[in-house]
C-alpha positions as a Markdown table, in Angstrom:
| # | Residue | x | y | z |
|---|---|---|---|---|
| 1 | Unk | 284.1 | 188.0 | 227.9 |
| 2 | Unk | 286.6 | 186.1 | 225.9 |
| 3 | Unk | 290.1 | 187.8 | 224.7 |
| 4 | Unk | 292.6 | 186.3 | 222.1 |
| 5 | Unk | 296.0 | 187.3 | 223.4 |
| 6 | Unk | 298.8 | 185.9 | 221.0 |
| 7 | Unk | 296.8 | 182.3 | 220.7 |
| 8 | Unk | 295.6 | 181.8 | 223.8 |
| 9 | Unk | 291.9 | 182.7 | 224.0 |
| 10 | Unk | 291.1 | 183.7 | 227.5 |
| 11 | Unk | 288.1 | 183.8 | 229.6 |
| 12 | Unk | 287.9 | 187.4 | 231.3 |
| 13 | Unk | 285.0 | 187.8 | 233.9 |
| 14 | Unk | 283.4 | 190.9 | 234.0 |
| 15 | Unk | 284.9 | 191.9 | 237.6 |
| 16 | Unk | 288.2 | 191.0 | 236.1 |
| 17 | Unk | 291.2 | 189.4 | 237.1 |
| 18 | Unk | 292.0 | 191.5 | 239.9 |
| 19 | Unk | 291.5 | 192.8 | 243.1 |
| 20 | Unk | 289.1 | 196.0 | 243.3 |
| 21 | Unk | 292.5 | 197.4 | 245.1 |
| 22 | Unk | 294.4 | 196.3 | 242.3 |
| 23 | Unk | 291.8 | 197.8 | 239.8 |
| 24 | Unk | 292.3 | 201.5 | 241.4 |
| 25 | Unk | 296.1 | 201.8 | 241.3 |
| 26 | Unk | 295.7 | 200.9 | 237.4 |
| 27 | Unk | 292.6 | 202.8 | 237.0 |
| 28 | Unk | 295.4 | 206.2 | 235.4 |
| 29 | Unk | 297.2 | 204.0 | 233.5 |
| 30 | Unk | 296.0 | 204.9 | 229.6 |
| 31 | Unk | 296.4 | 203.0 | 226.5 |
| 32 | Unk | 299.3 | 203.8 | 225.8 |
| 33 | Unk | 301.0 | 203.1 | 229.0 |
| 34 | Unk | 299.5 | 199.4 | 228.9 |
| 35 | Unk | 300.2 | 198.7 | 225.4 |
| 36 | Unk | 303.9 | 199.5 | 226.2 |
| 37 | Unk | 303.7 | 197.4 | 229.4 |
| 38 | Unk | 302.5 | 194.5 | 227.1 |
| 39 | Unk | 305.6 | 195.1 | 224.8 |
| 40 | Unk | 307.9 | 195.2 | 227.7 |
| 41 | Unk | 306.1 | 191.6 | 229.0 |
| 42 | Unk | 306.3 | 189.8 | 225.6 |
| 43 | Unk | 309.7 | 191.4 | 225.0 |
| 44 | Unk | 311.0 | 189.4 | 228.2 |
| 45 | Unk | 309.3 | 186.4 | 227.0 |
| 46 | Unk | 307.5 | 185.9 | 223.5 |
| 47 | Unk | 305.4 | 183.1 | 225.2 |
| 48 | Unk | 304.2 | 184.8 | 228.3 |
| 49 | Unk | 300.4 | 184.5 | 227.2 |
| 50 | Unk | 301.4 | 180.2 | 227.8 |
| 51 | Unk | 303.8 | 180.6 | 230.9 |
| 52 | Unk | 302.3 | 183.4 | 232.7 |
| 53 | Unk | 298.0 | 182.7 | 231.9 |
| 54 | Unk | 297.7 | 185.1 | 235.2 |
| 55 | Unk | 299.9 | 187.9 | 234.1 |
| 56 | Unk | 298.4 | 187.2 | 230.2 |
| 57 | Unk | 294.8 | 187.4 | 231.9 |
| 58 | Unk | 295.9 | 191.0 | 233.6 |
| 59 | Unk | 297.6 | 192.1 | 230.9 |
| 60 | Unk | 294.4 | 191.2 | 228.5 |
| 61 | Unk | 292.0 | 193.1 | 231.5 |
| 62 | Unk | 293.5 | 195.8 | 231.2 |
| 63 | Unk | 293.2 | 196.0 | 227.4 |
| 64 | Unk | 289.9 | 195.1 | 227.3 |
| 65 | Unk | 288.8 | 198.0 | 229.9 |
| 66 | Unk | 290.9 | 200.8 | 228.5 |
| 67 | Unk | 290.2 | 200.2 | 224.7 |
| 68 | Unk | 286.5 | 199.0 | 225.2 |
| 69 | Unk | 285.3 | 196.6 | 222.1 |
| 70 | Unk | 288.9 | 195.4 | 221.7 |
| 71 | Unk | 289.1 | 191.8 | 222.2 |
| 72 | Unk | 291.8 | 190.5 | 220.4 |
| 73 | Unk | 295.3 | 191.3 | 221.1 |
| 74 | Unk | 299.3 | 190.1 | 219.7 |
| 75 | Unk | 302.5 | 190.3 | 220.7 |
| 76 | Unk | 305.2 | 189.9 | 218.4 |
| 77 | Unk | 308.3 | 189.7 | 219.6 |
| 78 | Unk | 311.6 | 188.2 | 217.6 |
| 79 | Unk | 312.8 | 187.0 | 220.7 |
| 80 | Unk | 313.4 | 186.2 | 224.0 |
| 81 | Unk | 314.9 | 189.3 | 225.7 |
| 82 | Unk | 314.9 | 191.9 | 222.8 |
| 83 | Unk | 314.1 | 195.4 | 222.9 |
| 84 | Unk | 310.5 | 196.1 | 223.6 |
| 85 | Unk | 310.7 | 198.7 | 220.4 |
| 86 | Unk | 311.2 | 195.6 | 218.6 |
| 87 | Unk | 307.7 | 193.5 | 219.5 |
| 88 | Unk | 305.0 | 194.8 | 217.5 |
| 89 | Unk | 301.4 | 194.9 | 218.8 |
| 90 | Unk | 298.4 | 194.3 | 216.7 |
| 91 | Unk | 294.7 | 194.7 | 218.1 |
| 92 | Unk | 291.6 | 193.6 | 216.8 |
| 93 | Unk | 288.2 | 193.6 | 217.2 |
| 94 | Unk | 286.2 | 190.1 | 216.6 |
| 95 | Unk | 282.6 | 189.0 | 216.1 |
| 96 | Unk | 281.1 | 186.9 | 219.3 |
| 97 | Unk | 280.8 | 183.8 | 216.6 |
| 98 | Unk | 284.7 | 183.7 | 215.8 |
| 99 | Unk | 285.8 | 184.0 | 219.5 |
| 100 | Unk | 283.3 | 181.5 | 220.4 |
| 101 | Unk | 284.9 | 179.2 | 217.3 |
| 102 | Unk | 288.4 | 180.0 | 218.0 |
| 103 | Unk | 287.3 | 179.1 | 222.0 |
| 104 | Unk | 286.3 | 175.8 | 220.6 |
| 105 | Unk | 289.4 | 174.8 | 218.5 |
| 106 | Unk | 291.2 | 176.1 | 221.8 |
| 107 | Unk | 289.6 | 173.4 | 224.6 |
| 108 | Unk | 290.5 | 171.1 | 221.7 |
| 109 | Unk | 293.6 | 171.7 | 221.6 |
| 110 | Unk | 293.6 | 172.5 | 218.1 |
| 111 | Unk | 294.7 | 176.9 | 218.1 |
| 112 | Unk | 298.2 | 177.5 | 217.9 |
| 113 | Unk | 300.3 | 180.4 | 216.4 |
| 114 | Unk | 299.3 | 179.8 | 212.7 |
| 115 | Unk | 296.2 | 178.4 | 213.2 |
| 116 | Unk | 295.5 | 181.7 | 215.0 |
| 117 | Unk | 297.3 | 183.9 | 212.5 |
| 118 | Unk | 295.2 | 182.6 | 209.5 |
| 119 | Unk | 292.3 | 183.0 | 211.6 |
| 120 | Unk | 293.1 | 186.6 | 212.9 |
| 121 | Unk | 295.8 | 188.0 | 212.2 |
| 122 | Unk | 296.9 | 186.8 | 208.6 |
| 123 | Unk | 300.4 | 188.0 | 209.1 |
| 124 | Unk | 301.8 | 184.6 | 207.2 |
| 125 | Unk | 299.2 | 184.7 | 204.2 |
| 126 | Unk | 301.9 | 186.0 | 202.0 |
């Protein structure tokens, strides 16, 4: 299954990207409690989906298996170190051709933060 965090697209298999003993300790954790977690995560650093692929690929799992048809989640955070109240999460859900597109322009090196905002997100169309 592919997952656009931020504008990274990532490649989540379907046993996920951890353990099975890492599965069950975060098997109570709702959607709420991981959306928060993902605002904490971005509000330490706005570009954790490109420095931390591992933690972005958890963080991504466990969006994917809570909210089930999501597939597309972003960050925003100001900046480095802020308040997590401050990054604001958006959620999406995407056809199979657009991921598959914006999974292209990504092995290309062509996605980046606007290119995946006017795809997506179209926070910036104003």
């Amino acid at each position: 299954m592919l997952f656009l965090l931020n504008d990274a697209v990532l490649d989540l298999d379907e046993t996920g990207p951890m353990s099975p003993a890492d599965a069950r300790r975060f098997e109570r954790l709702g959607f709420d409690y991981v959306v928060e977690l993902g605002c904490e995560l971005f509000a330490e650093d706005p570009l954790m989906h490109r420095s931390d692929p591992e933690r972005a690929r958890r963080l991504a799992w466990l969006i994917a298996d809570r909210q089930p048809g999501i597939n597309a989640a972003m960050f925003s955070a100001p900046e480095a170190d802020c308040a997590p109240e401050l990054v604001e999460p958006y959620f999406a859900v995407l056809p199979a051709p657009v991921m598959r597109q914006l999974a292209q322009r990504a092995a290309r090196g062509r996605l980046d933060a606007v290119s995946a905002d006017k795809a997506v997100w179209g926070r910036m169309a104003a």
